[in-house]
N, CA, C and O atoms as CSV, one atom per row, in Angstrom:
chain,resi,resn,atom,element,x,y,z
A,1,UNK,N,N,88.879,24.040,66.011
A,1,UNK,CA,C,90.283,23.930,65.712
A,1,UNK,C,C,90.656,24.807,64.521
A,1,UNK,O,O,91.740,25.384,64.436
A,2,UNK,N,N,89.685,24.868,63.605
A,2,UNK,CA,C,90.520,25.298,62.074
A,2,UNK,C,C,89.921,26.901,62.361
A,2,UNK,O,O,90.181,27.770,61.530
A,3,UNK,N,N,89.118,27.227,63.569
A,3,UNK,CA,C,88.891,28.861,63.389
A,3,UNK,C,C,90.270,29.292,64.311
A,3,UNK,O,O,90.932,30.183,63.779
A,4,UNK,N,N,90.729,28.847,65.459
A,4,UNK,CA,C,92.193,28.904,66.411
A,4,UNK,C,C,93.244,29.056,64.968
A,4,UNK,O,O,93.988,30.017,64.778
A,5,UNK,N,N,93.155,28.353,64.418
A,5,UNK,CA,C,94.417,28.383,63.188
A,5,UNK,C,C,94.394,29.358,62.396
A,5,UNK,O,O,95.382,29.994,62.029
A,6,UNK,N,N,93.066,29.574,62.020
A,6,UNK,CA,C,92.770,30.918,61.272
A,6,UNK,C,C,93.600,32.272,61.798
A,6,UNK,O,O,94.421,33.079,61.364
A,7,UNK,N,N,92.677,31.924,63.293
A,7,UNK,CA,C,93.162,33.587,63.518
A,7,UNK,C,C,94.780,33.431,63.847
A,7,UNK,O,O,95.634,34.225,63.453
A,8,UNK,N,N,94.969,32.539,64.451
A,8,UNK,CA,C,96.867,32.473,63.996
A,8,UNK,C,C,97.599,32.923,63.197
A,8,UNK,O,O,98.645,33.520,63.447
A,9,UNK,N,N,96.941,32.593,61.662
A,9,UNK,CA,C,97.203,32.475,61.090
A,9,UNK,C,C,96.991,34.353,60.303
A,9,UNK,O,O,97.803,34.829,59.510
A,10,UNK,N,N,96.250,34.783,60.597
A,10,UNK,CA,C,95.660,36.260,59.844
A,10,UNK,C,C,95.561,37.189,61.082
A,10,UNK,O,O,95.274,38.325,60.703
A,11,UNK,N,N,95.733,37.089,62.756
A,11,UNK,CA,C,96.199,37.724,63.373
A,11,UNK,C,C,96.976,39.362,63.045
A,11,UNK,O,O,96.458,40.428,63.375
A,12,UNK,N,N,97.750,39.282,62.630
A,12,UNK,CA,C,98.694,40.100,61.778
A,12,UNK,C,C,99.016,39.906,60.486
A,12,UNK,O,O,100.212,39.615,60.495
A,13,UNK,N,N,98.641,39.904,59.451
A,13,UNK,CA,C,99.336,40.226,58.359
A,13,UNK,C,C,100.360,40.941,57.668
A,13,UNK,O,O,101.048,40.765,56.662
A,14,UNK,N,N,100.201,41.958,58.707
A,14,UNK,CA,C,100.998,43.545,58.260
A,14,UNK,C,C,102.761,43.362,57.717
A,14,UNK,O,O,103.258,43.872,56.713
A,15,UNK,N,N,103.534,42.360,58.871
A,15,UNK,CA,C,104.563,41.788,58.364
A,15,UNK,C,C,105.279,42.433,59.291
A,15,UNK,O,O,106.266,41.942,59.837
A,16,UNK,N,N,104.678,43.934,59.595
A,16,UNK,CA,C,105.353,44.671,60.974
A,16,UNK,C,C,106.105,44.522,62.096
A,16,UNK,O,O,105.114,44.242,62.769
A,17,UNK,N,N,106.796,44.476,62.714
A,17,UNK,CA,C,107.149,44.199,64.278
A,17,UNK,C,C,107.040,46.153,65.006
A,17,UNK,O,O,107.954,46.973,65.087
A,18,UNK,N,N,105.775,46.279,65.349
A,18,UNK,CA,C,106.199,47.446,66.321
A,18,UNK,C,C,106.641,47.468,67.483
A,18,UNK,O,O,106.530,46.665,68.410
A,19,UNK,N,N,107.342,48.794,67.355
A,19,UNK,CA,C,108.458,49.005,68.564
A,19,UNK,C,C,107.469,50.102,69.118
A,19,UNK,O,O,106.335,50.395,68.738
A,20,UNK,N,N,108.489,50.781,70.452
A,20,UNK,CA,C,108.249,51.599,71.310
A,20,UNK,C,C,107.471,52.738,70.478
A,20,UNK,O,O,106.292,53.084,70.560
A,21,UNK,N,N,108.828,53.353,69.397
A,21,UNK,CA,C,108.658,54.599,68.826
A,21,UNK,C,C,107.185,54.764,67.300
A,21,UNK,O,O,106.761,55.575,66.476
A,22,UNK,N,N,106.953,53.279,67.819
A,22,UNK,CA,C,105.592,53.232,67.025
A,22,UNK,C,C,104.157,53.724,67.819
A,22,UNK,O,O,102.971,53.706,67.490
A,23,UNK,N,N,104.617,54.004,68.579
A,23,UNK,CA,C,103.278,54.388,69.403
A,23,UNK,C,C,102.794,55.505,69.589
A,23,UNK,O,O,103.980,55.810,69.466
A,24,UNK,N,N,102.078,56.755,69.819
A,24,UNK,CA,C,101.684,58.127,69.365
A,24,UNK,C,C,101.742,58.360,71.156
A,24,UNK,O,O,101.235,57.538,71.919
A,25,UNK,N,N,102.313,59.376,71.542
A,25,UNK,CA,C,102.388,59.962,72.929
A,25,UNK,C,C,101.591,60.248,73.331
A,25,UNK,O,O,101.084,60.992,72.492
A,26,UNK,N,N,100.709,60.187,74.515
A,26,UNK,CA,C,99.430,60.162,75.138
A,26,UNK,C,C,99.492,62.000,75.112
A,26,UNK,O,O,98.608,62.627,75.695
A,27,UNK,N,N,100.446,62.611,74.492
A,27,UNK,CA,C,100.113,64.466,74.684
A,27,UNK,C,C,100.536,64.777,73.516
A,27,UNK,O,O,101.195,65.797,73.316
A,28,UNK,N,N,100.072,63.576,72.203
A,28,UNK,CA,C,100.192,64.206,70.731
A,28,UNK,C,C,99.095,63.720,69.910
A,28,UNK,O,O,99.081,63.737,68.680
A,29,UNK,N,N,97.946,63.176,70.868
A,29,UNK,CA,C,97.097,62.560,70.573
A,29,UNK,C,C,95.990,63.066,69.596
A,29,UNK,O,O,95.241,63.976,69.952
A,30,UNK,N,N,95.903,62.604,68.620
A,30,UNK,CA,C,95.010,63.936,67.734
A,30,UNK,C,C,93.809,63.928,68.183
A,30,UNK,O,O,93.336,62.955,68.771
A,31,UNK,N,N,92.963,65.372,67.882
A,31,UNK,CA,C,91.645,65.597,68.473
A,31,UNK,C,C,90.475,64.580,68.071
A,31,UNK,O,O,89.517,64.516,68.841
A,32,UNK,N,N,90.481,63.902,67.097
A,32,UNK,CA,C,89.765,62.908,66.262
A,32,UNK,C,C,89.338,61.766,67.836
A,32,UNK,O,O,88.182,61.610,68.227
A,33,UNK,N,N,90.599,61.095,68.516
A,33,UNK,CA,C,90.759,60.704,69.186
A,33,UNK,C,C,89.816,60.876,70.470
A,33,UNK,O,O,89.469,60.044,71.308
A,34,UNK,N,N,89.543,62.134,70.350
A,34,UNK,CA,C,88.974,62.699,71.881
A,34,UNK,C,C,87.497,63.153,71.696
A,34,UNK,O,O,86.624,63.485,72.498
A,35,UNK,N,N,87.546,63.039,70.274
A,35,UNK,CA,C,86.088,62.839,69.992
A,35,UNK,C,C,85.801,61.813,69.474
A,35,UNK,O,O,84.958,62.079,68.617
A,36,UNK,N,N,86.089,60.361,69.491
A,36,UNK,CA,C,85.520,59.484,69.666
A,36,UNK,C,C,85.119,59.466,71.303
A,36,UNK,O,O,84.094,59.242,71.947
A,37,UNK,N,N,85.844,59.656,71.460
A,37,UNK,CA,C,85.434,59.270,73.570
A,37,UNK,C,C,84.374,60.161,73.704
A,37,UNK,O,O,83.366,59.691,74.232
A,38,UNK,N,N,84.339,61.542,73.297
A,38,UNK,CA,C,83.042,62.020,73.278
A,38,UNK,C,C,82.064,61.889,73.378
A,38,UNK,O,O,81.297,62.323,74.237
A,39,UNK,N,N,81.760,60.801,71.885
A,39,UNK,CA,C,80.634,60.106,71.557
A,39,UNK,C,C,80.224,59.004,72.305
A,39,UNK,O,O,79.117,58.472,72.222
A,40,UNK,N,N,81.183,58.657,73.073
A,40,UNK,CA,C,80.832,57.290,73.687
A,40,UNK,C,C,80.302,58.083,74.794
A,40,UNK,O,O,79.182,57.844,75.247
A,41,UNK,N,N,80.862,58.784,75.139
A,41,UNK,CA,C,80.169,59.425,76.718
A,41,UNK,C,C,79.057,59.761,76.726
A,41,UNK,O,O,78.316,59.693,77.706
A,42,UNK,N,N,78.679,60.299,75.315
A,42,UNK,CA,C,77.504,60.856,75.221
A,42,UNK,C,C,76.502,59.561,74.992
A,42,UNK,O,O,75.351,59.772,75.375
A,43,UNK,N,N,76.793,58.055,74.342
A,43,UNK,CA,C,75.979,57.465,74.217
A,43,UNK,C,C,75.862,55.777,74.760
A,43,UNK,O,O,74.948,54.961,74.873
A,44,UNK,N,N,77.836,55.801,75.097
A,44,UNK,CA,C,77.226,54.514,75.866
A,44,UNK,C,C,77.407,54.460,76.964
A,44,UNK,O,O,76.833,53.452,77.377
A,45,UNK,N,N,78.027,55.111,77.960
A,45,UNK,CA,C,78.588,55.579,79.003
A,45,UNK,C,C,77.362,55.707,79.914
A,45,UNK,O,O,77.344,55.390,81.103
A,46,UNK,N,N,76.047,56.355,79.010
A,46,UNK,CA,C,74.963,57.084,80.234
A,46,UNK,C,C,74.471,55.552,80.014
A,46,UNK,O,O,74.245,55.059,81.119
A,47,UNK,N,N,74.233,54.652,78.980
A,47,UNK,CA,C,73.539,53.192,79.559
A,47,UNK,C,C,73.744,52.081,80.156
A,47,UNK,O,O,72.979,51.181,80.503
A,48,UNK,N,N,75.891,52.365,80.325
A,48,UNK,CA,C,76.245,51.314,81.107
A,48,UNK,C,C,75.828,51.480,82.650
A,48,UNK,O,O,75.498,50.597,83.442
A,49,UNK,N,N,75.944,52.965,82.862
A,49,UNK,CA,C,75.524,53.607,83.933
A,49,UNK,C,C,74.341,53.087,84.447
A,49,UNK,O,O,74.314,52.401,85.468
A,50,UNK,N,N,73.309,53.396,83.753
A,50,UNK,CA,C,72.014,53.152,84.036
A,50,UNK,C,C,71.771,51.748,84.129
A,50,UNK,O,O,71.092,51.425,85.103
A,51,UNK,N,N,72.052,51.058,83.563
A,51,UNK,CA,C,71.862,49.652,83.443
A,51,UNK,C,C,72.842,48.803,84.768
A,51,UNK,O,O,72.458,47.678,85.085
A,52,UNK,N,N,74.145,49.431,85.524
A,52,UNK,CA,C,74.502,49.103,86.622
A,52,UNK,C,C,73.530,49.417,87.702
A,52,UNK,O,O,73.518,48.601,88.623
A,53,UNK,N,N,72.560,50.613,87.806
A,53,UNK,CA,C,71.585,51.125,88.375
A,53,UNK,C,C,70.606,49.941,88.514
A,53,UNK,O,O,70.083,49.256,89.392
A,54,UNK,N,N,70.639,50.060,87.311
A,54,UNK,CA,C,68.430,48.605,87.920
A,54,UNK,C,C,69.301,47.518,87.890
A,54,UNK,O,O,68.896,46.708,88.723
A,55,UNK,N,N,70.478,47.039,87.233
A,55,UNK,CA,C,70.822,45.720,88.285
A,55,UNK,C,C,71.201,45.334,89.561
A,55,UNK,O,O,71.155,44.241,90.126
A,56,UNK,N,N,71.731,46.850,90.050
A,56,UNK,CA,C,72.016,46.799,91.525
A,56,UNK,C,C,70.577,47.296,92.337
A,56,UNK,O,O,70.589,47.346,93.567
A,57,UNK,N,N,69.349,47.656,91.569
A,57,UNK,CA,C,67.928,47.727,91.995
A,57,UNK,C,C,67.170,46.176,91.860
A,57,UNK,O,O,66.197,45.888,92.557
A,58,UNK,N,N,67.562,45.557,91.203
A,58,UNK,CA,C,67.002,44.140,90.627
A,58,UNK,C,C,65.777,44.565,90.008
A,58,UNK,O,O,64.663,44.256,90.429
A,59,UNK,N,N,66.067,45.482,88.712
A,59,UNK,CA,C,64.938,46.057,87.765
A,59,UNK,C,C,65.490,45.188,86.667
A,59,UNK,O,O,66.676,45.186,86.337
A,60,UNK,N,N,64.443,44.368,86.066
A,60,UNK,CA,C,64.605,43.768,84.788
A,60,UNK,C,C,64.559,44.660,83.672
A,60,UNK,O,O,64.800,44.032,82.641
A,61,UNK,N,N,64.364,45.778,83.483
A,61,UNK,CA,C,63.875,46.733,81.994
A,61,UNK,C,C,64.523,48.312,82.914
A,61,UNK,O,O,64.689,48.526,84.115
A,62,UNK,N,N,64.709,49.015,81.907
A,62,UNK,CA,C,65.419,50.077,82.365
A,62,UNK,C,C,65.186,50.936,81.195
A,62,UNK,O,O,65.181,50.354,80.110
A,63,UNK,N,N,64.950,52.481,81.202
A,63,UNK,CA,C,65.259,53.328,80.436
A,63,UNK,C,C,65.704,54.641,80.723
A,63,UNK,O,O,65.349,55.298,81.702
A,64,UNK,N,N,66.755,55.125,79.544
A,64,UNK,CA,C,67.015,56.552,79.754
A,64,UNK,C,C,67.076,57.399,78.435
A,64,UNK,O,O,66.746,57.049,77.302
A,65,UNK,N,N,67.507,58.424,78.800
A,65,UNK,CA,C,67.378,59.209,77.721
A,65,UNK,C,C,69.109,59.719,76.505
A,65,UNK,O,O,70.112,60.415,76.668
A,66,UNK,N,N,68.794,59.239,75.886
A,66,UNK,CA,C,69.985,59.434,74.650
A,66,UNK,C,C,70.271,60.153,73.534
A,66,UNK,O,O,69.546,59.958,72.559
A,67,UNK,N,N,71.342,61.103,73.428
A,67,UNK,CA,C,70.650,62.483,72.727
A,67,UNK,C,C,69.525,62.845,72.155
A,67,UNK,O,O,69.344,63.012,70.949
A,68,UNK,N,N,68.510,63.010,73.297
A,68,UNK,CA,C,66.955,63.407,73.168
A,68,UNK,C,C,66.351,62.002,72.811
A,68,UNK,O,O,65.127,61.963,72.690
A,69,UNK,N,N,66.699,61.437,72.722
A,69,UNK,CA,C,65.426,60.276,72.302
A,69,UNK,C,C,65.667,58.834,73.286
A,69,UNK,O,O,66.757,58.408,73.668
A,70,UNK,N,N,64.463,58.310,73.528
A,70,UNK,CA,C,64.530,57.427,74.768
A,70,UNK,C,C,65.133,56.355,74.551
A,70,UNK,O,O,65.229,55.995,73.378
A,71,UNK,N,N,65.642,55.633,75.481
A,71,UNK,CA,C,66.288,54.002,75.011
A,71,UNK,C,C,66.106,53.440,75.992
A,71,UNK,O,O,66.285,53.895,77.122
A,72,UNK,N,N,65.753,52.447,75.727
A,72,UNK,CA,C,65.100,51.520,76.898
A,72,UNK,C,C,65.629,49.917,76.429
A,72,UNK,O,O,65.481,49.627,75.242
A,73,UNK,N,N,66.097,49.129,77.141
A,73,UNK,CA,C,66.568,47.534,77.195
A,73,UNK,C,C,66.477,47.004,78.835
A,73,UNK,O,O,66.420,47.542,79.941
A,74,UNK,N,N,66.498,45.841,78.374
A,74,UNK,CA,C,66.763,45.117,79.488
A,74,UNK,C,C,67.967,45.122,80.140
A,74,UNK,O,O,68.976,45.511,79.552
A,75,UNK,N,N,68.004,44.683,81.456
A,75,UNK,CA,C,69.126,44.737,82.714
A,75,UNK,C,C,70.326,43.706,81.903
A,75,UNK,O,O,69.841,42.598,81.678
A,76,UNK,N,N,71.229,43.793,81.605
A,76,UNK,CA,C,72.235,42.830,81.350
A,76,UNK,C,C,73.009,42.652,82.514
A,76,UNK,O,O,73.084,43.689,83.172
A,77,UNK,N,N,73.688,41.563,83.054
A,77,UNK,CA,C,74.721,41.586,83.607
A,77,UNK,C,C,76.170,41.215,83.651
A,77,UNK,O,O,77.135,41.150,84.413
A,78,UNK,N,N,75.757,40.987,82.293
A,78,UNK,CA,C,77.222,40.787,81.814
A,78,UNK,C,C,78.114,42.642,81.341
A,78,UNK,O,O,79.313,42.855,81.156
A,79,UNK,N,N,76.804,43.755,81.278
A,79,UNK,CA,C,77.542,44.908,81.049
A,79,UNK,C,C,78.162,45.411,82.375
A,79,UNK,O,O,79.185,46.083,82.513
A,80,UNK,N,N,77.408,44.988,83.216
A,80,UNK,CA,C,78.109,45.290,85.031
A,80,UNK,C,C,79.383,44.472,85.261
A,80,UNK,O,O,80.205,44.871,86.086
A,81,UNK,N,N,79.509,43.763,84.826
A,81,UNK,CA,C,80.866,42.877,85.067
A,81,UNK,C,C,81.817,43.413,84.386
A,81,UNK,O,O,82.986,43.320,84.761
A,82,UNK,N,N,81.339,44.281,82.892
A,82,UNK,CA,C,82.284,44.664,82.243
A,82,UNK,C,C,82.888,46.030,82.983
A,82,UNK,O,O,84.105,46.179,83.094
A,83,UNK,N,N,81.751,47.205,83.577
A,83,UNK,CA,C,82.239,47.987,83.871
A,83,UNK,C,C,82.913,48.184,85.480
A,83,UNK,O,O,83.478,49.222,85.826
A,84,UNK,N,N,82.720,46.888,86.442
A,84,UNK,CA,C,83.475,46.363,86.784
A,84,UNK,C,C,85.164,46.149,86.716
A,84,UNK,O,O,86.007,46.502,87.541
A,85,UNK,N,N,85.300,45.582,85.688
A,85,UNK,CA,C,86.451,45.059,84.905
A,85,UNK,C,C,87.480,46.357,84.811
A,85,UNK,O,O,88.629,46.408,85.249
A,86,UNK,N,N,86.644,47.523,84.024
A,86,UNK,CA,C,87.285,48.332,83.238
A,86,UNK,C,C,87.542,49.331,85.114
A,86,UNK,O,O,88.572,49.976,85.308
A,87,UNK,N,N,86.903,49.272,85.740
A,87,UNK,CA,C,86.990,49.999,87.315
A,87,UNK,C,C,87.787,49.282,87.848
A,87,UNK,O,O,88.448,49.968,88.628
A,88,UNK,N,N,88.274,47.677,87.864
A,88,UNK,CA,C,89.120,47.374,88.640
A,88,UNK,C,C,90.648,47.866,88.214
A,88,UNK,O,O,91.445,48.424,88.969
A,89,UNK,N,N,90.907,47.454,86.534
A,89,UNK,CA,C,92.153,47.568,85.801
A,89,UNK,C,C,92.027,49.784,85.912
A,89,UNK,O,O,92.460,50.722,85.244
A,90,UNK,N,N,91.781,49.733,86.273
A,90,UNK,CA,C,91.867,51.423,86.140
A,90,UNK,C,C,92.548,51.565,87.427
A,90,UNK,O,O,93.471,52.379,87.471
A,91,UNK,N,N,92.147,50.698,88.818
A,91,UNK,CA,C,92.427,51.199,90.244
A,91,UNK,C,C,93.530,50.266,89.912
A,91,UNK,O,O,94.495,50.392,90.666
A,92,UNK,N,N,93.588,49.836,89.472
A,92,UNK,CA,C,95.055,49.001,89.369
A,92,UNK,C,C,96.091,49.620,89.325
A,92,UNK,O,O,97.050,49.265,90.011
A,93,UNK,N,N,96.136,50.536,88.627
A,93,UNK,CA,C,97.316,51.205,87.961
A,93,UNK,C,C,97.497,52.172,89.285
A,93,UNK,O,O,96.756,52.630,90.155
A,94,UNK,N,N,99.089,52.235,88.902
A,94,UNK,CA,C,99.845,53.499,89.602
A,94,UNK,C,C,99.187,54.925,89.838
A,94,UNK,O,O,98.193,54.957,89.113
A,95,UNK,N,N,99.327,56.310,90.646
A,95,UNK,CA,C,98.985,57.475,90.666
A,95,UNK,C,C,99.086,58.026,88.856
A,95,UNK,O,O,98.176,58.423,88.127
A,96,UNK,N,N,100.560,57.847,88.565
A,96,UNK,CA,C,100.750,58.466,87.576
A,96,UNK,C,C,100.220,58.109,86.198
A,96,UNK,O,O,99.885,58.830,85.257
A,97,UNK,N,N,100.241,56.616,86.368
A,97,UNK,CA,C,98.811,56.369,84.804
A,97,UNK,C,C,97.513,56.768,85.569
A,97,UNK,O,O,96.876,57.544,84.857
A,98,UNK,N,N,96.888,56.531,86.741
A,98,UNK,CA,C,95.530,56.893,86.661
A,98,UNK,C,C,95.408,58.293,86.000
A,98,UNK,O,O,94.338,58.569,85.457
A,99,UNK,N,N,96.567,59.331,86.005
A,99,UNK,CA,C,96.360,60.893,85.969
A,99,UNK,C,C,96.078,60.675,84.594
A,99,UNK,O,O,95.053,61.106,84.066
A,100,UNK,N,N,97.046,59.946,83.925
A,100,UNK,CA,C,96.854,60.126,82.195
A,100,UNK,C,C,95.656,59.768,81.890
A,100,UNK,O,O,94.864,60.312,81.121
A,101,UNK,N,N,95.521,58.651,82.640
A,101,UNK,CA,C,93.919,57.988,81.829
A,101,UNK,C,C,92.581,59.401,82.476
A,101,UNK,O,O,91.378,59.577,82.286
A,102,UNK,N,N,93.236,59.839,82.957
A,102,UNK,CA,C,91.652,60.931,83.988
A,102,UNK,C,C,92.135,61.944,82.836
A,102,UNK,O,O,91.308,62.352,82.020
A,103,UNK,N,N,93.478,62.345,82.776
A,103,UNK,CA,C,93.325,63.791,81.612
A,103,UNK,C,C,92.995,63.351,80.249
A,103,UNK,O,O,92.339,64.141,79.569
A,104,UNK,N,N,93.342,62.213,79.728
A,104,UNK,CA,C,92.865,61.384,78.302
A,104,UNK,C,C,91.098,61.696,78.306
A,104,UNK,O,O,90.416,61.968,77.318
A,105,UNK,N,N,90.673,61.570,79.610
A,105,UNK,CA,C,89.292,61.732,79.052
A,105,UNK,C,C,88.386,62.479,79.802
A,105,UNK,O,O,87.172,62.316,79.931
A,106,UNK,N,N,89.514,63.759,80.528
A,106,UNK,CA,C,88.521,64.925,80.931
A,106,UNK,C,C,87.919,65.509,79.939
A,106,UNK,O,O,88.460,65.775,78.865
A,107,UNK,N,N,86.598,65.777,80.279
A,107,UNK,CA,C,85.612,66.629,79.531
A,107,UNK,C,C,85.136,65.499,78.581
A,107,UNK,O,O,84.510,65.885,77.593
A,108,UNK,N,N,85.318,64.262,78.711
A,108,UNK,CA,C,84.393,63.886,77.391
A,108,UNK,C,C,83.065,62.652,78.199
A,108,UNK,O,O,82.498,61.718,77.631
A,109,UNK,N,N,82.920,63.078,79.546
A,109,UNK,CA,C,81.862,62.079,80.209
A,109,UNK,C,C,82.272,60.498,80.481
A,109,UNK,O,O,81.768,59.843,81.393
A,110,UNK,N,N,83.075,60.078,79.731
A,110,UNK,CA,C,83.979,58.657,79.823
A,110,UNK,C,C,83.989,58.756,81.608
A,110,UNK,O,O,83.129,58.279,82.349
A,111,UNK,N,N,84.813,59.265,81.883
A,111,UNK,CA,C,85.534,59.255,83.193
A,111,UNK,C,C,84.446,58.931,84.444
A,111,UNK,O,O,84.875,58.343,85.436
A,112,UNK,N,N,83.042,59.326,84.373
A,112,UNK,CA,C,81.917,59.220,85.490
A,112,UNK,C,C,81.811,57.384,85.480
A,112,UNK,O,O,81.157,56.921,86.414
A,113,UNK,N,N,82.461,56.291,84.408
A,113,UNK,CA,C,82.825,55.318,84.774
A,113,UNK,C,C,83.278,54.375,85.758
A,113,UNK,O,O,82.932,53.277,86.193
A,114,UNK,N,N,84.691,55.696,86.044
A,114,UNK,CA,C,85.483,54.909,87.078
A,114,UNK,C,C,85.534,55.467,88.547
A,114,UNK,O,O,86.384,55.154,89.379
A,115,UNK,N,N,84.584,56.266,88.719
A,115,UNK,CA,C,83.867,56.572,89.548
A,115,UNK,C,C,83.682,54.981,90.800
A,115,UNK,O,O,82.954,55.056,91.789
């Protein structure tokens, strides 16, 4: 009960109400932005991948390779449900957001996701 109240309670602090014109245009997006997605492509992207692989193999342990150096864990399946999740709400959407979300993260490996 008193952690529900908490975050009620410290949720927002800011005092803010954002509007529309608070939001940064998906084609003014700074490059900072597009290299975070980068990085993810480059490092978590290839293990959600892999790790949908040996659970749809029924491999308990799995490894691949991560800028040059090996990584190896066990099968989760709670990360397949996630990338699941993020594949259903993607086909969800209209022609014209799927385009944004596919040009938001051409070239940065993200996108072999929603595959």
């Amino acid at each position: 009960m008193r952690t529900m109240a908490w975050v009620g309670k410290t949720e927002d602090l800011s005092g803010l109400e954002p509007d529309s014109e608070d939001w940064i245009s998906d084609s003014k997006l700074p490059e900072t932005v597009k290299n975070i997605f980068r990085e993810v492509g480059k490092t978590y992207v290839p293990t959600m991948l892999k790790n949908e692989e040996a659970f749809n193999s029924g491999e308990e342990k799995w490894s691949t390779e991560i800028l040059g150096s090996e990584w190896e864990q066990r099968t989760f399946p709670y990360q397949v449900k996630c990338l699941k999740w993020i594949r259903e709400e993607f086909r969800s959407l209209g022609d014209k957001h799927q385009t944004k979300v596919l040009n938001l993260l051409k070239d940065t490996d993200c996108e072999r996701i929603l595959n």
